[in-house]
C-alpha positions in Angstrom: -155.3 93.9 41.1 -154.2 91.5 38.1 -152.5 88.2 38.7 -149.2 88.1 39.2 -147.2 84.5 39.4 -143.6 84.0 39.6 -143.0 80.4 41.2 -139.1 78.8 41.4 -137.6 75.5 41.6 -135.1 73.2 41.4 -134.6 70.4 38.8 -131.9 68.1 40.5 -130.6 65.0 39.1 -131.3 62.5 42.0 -134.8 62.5 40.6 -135.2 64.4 37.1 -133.7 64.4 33.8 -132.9 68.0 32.8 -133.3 66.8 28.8 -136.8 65.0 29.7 -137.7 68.7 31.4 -136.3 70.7 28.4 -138.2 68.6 26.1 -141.7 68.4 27.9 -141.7 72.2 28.0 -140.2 73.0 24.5 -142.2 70.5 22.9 -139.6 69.1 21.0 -137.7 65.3 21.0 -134.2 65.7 22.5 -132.2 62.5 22.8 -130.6 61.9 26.3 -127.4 60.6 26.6 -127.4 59.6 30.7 -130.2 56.8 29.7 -129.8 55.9 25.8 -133.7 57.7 25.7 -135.2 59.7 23.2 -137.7 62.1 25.5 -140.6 63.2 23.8 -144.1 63.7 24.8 -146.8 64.0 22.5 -148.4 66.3 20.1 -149.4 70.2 21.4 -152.4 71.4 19.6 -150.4 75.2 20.0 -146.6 74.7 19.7 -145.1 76.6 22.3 -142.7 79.3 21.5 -139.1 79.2 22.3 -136.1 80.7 22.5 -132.3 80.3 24.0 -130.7 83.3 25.3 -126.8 83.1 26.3 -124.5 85.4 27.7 -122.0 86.9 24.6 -119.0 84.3 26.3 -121.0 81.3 26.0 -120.0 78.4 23.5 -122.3 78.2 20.3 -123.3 75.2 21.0 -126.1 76.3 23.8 -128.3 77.4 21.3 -128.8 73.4 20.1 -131.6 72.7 23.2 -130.4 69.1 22.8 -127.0 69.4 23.4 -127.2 72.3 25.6 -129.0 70.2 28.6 -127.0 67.2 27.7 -124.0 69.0 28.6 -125.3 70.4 32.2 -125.9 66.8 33.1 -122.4 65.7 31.8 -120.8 68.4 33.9 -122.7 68.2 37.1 -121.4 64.4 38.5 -122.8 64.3 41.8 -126.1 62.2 41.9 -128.2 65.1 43.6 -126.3 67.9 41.6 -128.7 71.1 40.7 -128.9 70.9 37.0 -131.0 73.7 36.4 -133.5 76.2 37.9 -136.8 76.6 36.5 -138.8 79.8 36.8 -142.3 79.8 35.9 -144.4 83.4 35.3 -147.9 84.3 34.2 -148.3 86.3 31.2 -150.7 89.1 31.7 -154.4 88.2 29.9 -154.2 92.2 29.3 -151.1 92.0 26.8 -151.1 90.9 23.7 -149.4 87.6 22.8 -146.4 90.0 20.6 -146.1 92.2 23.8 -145.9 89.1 26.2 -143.1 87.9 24.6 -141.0 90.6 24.3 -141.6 91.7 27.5 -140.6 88.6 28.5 -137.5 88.4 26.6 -136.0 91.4 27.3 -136.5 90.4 31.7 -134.9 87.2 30.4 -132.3 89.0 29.0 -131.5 91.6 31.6 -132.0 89.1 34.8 -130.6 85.9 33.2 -128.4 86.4 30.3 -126.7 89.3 30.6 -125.7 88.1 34.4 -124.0 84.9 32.6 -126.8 82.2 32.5 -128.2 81.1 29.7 -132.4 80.8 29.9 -133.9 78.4 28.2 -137.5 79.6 27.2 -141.1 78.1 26.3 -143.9 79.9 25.9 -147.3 78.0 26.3 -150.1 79.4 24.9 -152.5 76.4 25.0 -155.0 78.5 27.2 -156.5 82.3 26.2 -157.6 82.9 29.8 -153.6 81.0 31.1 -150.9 82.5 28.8 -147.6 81.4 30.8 -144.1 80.7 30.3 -141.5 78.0 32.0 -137.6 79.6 31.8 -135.0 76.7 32.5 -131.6 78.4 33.9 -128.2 77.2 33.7 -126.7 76.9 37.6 -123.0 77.0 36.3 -121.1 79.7 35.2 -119.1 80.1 31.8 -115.4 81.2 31.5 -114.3 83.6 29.3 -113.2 80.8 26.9 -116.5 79.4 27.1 -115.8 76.7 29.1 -117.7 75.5 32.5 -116.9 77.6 34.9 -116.9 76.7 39.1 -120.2 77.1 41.5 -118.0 77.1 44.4 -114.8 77.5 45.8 -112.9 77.6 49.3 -112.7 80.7 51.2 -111.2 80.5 54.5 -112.1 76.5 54.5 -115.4 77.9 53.8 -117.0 76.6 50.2 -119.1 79.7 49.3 -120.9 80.3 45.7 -119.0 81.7 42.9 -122.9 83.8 41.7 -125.2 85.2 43.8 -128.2 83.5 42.2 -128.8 81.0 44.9 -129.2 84.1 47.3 -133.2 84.5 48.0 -132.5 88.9 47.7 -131.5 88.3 43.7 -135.1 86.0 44.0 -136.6 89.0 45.0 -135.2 91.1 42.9 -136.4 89.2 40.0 -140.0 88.9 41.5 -140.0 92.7 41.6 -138.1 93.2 38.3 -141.0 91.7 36.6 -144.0 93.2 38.5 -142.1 96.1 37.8 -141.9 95.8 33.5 -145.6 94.5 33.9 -146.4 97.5 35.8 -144.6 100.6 33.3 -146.3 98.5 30.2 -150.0 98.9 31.9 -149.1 102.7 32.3 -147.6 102.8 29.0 -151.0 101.1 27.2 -153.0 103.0 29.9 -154.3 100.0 31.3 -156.0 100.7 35.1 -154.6 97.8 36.6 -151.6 96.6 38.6 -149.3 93.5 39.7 -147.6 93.1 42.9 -144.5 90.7 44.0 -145.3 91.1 47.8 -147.3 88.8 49.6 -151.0 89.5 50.8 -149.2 89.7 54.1 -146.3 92.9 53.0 -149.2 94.1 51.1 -151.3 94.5 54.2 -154.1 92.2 52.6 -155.7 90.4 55.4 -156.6 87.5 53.3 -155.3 83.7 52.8 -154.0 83.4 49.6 -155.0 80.3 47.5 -153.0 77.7 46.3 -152.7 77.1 42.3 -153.9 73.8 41.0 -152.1 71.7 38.8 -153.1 71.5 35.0 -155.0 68.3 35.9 -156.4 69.3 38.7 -158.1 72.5 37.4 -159.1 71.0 34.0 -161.0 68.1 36.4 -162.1 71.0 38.3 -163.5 73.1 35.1 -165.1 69.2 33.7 -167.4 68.8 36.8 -168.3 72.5 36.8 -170.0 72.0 33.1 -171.3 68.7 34.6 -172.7 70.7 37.6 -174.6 73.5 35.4 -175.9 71.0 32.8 -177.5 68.5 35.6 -178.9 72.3 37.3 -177.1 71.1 40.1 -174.9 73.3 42.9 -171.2 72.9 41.6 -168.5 71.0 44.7 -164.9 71.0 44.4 -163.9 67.6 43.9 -160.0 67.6 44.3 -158.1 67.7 47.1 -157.0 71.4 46.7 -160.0 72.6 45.2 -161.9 71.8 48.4 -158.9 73.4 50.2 -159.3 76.7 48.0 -163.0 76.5 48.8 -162.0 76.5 52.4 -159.7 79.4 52.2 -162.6 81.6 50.4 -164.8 80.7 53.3 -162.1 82.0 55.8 -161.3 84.7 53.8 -164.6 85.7 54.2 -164.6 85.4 58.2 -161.7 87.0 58.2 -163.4 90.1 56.2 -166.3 90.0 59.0 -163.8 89.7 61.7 -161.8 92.5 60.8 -165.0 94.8 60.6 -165.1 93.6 64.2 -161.6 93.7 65.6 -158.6 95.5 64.0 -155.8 95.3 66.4 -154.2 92.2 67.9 -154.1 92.0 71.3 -151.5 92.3 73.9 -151.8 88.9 75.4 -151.3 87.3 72.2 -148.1 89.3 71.6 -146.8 88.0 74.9 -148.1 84.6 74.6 -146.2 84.7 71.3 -143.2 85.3 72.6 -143.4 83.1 75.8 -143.9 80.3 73.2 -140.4 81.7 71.1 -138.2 81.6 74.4 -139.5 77.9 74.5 -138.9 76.6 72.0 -135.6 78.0 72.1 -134.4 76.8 75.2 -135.5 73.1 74.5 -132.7 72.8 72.5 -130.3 75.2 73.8 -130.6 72.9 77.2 -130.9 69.5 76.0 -128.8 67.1 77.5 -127.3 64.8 74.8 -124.3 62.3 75.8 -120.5 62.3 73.8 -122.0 59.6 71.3 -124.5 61.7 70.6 -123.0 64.7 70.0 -120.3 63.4 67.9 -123.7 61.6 65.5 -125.1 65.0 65.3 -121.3 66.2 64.0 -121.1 64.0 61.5 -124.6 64.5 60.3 -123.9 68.3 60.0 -120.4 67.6 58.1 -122.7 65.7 55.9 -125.3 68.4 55.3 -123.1 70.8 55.6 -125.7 72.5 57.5 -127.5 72.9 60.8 -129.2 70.2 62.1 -133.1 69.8 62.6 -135.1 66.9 61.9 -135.3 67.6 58.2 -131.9 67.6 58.0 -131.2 64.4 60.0 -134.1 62.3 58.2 -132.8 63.4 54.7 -129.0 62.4 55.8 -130.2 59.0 57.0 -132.3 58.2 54.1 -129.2 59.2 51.9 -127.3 56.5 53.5 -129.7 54.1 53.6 -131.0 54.3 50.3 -128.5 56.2 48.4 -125.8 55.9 46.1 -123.0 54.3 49.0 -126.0 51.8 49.9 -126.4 51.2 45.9 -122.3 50.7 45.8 -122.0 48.4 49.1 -124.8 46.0 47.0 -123.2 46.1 44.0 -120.5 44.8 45.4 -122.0 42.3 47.0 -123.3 41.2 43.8 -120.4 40.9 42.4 -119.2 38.6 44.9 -121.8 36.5 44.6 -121.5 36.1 40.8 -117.9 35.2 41.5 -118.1 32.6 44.1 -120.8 31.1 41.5 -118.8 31.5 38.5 -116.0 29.2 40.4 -118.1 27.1 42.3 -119.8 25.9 38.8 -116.2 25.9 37.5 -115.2 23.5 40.1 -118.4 21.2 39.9 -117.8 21.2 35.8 -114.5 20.2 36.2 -115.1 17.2 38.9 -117.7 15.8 35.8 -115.6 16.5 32.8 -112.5 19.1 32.8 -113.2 20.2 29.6 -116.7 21.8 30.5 -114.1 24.7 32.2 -113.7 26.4 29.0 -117.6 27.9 29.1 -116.5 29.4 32.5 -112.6 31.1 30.8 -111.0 28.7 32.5 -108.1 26.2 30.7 -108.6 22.7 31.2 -104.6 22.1 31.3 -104.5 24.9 33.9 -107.2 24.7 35.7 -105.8 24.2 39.3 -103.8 27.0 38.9 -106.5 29.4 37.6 -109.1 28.6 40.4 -106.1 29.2 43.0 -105.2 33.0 41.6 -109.3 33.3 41.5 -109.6 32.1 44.9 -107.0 34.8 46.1 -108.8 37.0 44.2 -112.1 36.4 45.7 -110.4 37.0 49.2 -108.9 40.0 48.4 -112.1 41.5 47.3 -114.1 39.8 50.5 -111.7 41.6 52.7 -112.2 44.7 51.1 -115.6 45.0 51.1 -115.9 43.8 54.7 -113.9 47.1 55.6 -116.8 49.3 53.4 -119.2 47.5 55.1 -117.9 48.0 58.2 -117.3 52.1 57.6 -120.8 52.0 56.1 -122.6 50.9 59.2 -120.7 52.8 61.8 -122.0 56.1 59.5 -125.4 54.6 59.2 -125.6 54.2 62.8 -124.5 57.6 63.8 -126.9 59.1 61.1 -129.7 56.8 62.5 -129.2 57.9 66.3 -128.8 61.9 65.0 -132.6 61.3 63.4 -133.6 59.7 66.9 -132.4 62.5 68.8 -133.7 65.2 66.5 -137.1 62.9 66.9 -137.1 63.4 70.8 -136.3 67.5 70.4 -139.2 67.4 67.9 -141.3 65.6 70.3 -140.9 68.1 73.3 -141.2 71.5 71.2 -144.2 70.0 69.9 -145.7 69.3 73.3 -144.9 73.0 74.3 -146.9 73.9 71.3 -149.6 71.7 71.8 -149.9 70.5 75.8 -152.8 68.9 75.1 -152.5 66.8 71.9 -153.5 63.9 71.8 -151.2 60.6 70.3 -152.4 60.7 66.5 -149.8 62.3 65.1 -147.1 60.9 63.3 -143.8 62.7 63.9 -143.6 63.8 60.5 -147.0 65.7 61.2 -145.6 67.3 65.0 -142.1 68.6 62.6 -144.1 70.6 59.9 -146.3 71.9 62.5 -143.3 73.1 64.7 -141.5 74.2 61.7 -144.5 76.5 61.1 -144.5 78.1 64.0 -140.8 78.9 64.0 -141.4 80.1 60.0 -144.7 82.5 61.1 -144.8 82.8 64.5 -148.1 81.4 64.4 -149.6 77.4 65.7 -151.6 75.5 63.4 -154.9 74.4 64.5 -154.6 70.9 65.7 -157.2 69.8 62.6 -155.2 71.4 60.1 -151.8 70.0 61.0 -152.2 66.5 58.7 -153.3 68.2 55.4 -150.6 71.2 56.1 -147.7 68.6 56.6 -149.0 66.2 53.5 -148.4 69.2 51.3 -145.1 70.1 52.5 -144.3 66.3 52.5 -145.3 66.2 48.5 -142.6 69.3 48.1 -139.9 67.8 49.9 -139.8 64.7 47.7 -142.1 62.7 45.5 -142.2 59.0 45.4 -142.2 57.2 42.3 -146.0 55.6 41.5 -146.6 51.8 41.5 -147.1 51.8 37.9 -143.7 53.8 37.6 -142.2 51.8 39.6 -142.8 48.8 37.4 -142.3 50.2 34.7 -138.5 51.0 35.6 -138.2 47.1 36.8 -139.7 45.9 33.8 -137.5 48.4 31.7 -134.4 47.7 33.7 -135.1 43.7 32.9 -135.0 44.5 29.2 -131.7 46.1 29.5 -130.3 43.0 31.7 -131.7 40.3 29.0 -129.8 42.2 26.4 -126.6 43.0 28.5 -126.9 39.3 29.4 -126.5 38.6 25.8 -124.0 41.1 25.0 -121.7 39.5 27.1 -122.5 36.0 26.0 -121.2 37.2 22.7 -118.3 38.5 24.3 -117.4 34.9 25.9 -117.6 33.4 22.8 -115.4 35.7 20.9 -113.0 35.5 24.0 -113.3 31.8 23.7 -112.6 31.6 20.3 -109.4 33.7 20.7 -108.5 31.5 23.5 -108.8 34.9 25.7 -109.6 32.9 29.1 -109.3 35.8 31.5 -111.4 37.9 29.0 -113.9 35.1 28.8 -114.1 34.8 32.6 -114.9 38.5 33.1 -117.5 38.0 30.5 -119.1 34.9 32.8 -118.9 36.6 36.2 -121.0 39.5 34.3 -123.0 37.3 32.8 -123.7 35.5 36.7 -124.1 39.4 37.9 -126.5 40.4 35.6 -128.8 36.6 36.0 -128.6 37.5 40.3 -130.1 40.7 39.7 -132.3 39.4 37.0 -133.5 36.9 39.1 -134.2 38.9 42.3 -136.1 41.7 40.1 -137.8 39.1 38.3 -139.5 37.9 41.6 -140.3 41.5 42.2 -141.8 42.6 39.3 -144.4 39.4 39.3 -146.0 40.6 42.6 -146.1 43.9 41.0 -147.9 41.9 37.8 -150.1 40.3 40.2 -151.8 43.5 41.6 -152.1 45.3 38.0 -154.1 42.1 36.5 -156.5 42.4 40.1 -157.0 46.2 39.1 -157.6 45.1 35.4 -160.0 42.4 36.0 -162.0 44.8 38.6 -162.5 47.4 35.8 -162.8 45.4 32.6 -165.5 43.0 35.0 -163.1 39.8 33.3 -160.7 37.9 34.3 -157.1 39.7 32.8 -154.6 37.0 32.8 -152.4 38.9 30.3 -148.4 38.1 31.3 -146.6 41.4 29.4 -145.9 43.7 32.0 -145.5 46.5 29.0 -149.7 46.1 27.9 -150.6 45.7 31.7 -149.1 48.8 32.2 -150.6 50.5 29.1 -153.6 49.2 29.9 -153.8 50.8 33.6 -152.3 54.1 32.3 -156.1 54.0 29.7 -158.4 53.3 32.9 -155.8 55.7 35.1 -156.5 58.6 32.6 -160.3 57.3 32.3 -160.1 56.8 28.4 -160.5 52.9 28.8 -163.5 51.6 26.3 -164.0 49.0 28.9 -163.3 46.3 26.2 -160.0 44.1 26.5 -159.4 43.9 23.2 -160.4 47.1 21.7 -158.3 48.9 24.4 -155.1 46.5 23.5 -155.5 47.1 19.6 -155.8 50.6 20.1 -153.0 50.7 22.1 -150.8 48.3 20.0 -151.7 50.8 16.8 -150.2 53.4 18.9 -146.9 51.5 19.4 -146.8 50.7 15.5 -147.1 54.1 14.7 -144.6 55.4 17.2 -142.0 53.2 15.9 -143.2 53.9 11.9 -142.0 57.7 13.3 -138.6 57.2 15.0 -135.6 58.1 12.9 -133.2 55.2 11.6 -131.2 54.5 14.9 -127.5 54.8 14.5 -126.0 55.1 17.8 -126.2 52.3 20.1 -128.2 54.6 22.4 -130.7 54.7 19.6 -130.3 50.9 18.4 -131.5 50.4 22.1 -134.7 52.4 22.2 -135.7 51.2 18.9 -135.3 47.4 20.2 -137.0 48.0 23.5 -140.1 50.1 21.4 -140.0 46.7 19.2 -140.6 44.5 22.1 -143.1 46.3 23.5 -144.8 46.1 20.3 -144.3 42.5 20.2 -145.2 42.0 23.5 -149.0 44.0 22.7 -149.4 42.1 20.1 -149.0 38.3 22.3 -151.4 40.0 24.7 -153.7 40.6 21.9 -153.7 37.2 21.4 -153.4 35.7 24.8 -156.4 37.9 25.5 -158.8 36.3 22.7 -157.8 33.0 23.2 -158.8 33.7 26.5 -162.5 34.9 25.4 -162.3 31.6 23.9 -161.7 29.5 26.3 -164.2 31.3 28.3 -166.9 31.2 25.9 -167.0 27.5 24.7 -166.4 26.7 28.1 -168.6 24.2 29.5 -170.3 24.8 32.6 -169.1 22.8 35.6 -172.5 22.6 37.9 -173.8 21.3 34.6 -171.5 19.0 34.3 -171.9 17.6 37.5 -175.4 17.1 37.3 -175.4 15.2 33.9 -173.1 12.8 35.5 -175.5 12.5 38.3 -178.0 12.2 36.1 -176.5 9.5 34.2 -175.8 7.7 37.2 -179.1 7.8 38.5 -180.0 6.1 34.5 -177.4 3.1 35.4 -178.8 2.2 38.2 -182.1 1.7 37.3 
């Protein structure tokens, strides 16, 4: 049987850029409007083919890639909207790379495009022996007119979807639409071979399927194969899931034995099965939960808009606690720092010389009856945000007891599962193991429930990397130093137009942006702190370089193992990159582009200092005398003098 893959998911804008997505797969640089960014990454060595199909009502502009994914993320304002669904297939090796595509095209057309989305495709074709295609898909509808259409609307006070393409039967339609076209173009070339859609399971395959690697992953995987064969040495995976796979041939092949053995489950098992079900079902049917209880898990399921599990409940809570209210409730708290500062240096200035008010937008001659309307002002605000506040915790609390109640239910169907567990498990682990059983029917060995939960952990939601994270706070500081002096330009042309109220908006800005700067500031050095210790480990020196941009660069070299292993050569090489890229970027005109080019700039600037800082630093080191020495000459001299 050939191989058949037809793997979905979603791109959502709480963590991913539809344009950054678009432009990894296409190959191409598209320019994203929701961060000022131009997204482009690297050079292919095969340009993947692409192509845009549209339904006949769409607007002419989807067919610019650019503008097309620009305009999803324009019209989809919730912060964890679905922008776009991605759909990624396997070519068949047994096609040839004209038949691939058009087969693919004309699914694309008939599934996607003629049912009003419009499909984004690239073909990748990098690989002989891994031909494969990514297909982004609109989730929005067009009108007639070409305009956005709705996903949603009320029906009975009942939001349902406007499409059925969130529904998993048109997911299965698909999956079998394209075994099906893969299927009649064997017959039709004569080729003895065949795809399915079904799982091993519907196919009656008593086998464990594997699980794909990543394109890391298997290259790794391939690179200490040759290693293997050249050293005449038996090859061992070496990633996680390439040991996995290897485990899941071995079972496969006890699973051959044992079916040789025994063909027919037995009765017990059926009825122990279903003991378990009527279980697990009655621990939450009978829980006992108090009026304050019940009315958290309301308002957590009005916030999902779904049933509630433990899933559910930790998702809700984390929302809350980390989302965009929490982000809201801080900036505002922000702000009312910088204004209490703004007019509590006001005042100060104006006890030591009135006229020192101005820098601030106040007027000297009016200064009493400034601070008095900003003082109201700063009430009014206080006042309001203590009511946000308030609201916001009174949520947060209910969404934090819902997730402690949804704990407890996981704890006892987890115990019914597994009466003699022991304490190990986190509660994360006992959820993904009860989940299981209520998704197959079947209980995860006790050994297996960590590595089974990690992955479906890692699919849920994936946590930005250390280095990423620094590099967002370092990138975020750039944007603060230059906002910082955007606005000081704004005072002074407020200033100079005797604007005070203008020029005071400009200050309390100004104060905003230096709080934040400060508190990320103090953040990003511990970050600093633990990149130069990973540095000075590999390069075997010690890396006092201070620009967060070449630490960075630097760890991304020994990350991907292409480090030389010498300071200097790796920063030069590095900087040379930089030079390039900026030689290559197109004249900025916007001030989205104006931005990029500065921030490239610095960090070009800022490679080139560490460049330096890192030589003078051999320097030092090298004409450096030795202490111990040093000591003993003065010893020794000592010794001399008293003689």
């Amino acid at each position: 049987m050939a191989y058949f893959l037809f793997r979905t998911q979603i791109i959502s804008k709480s963590n991913r850029s539809a344009v950054a997505c678009a432009a990894y797969r296409s190959g191409e640089a598209l320019y994203s409007e929701r961060d000022g960014l131009t997204k482009k990454y690297g050079h292919r060595d095969v340009p993947p083919e692409t192509y845009i199909l549209a339904p006949k009502h769409a607007p002419e502009w989807v067919y610019n890639r650019e503008r097309l994914w620009n305009e999803v993320e324009k019209v989809e304002k919730q912060h964890n909207a679905q922008l776009a669904r991605e759909i990624i297939v396997a070519l068949p090796t047994q096609l040839t790379n004209k038949e691939q595509t058009q087969l693919l095209l004309d699914f694309c057309k008939e599934n996607f495009a003629d049912e009003g989305m419009v499909a984004d495709i690239a073909i990748h074709l990098d690989k002989k022996h891994n031909p494969h295609a990514h297909i982004m898909l609109t989730m929005r509808p067009f009108n007639e007119d070409g305009t956005w259409g709705k996903k949603r609307k009320k029906v009975n006070g009942k939001s349902v979807h406007l499409t059925n393409w969130n529904d998993k039967e048109t997911l299965l339609k698909w999956r079998k639409n394209f075994a099906d076209r893969i299927n009649e173009k064997f017959k039709e070339k004569g080729i003895n071979d065949r795809v399915s859609h079904e799982s091993y399971e519907k196919q009656g395959i008593d086998k464990v399927p594997q699980i794909r690697l990543s394109r890391e992953a298997y290259q790794y995987e391939q690179r200490m194969k040759r290693e293997a064969e050249k050293q005449g040495k038996p090859y061992e995976p070496v990633t996680y899931y390439g040991k996995l796979n290897q485990e899941i041939q071995e079972i496969n092949k006890e699973l051959n034995a044992l079916k040789q053995r025994e063909k027919v489950v037995s009765i017990s098992n059926y009825q122990n099965e279903k003991s378990l079900n009527k279980t697990i079902e009655s621990i939450r049917k009978n829980a006992s939960l108090n009026d304050v209880e019940k009315a958290s898990l309301l308002l957590v399921a009005k916030r999902a808009k779904s049933y509630v599990d433990f899933a559910v409940a930790r998702r809700v809570y984390h929302d809350l606690a980390e989302g965009n209210w929490k982000k809201k409730i801080d900036s505002q708290q922000l702000k009312l720092r910088a204004l209490k500062n703004v007019i509590n240096k006001a005042y100060h200035a104006y006890q030591q010389e009135p006229k020192q008010v101005i820098q601030y937008g106040f007027h000297p001659g009016k200064f009493n009856e400034q601070l008095r309307e900003k003082i109201a002002q700063l009430k009014e605000m206080e006042k309001s945000f203590e009511n946000e506040l308030t609201k916001y915790e009174a949520v947060l609390k209910k969404a934090e007891l819902a997730l402690e109640v949804q704990k407890r239910l996981t704890e006892e169907e987890f115990r019914a599962l597994y009466p003699h567990a022991g304490a190990d498990f986190r509660i994360e682990e006992k959820h993904h193991a009860v989940q299981y059983f209520k998704d197959t029917g079947g209980v995860l060995p006790e050994s297996e429930i960590p590595a089974y939960a990690a992955k479906k952990e890692q699919e849920i939601h994936r946590m930005p990397t250390f280095a990423e994270q620094t590099r967002n706070m370092y990138q975020s500081l750039f944007v603060l130093n230059r906002t910082i002096q955007k606005q000081s330009k704004e005072r002074m042309e407020a200033l100079k137009a005797r604007d005070f109220e203008q020029a005071f908006e400009a200050s309390r800005k100004i104060e905003q942006c230096m709080l934040r700067k400060e508190k990320m500031s103090k953040e990003l050095e511990e970050n600093k702190a633990v990149l130069q210790a990973i540095l000075s480990e590999h390069y075997g020196r010690d890396v006092s370089i201070t620009n967060t941009a070449a630490l960075l660069q630097l760890h991304e070299l020994v990350e991907r193992g292409e480090s030389s292993k010498d300071l200097e050569a790796d920063l030069r090489r590095i900087h040379v990159s930089e030079q390039q890229k900026l030689e290559r970027m197109p004249k900025p005109e916007t001030e989205a582009q104006i931005m990029e080019y500065q921030y490239r700039q610095h960090v070009a600037d800022g490679l080139l200092e560490a460049i330096e800082e890192a030589q003078r630093a051999n320097d030092r080191k090298k004409y450096e005398k030795d202490p111990t020495k040093k000591r003993q000459r003065r010893r020794y001299r000592g010794q001399e003098f008293e003689r």
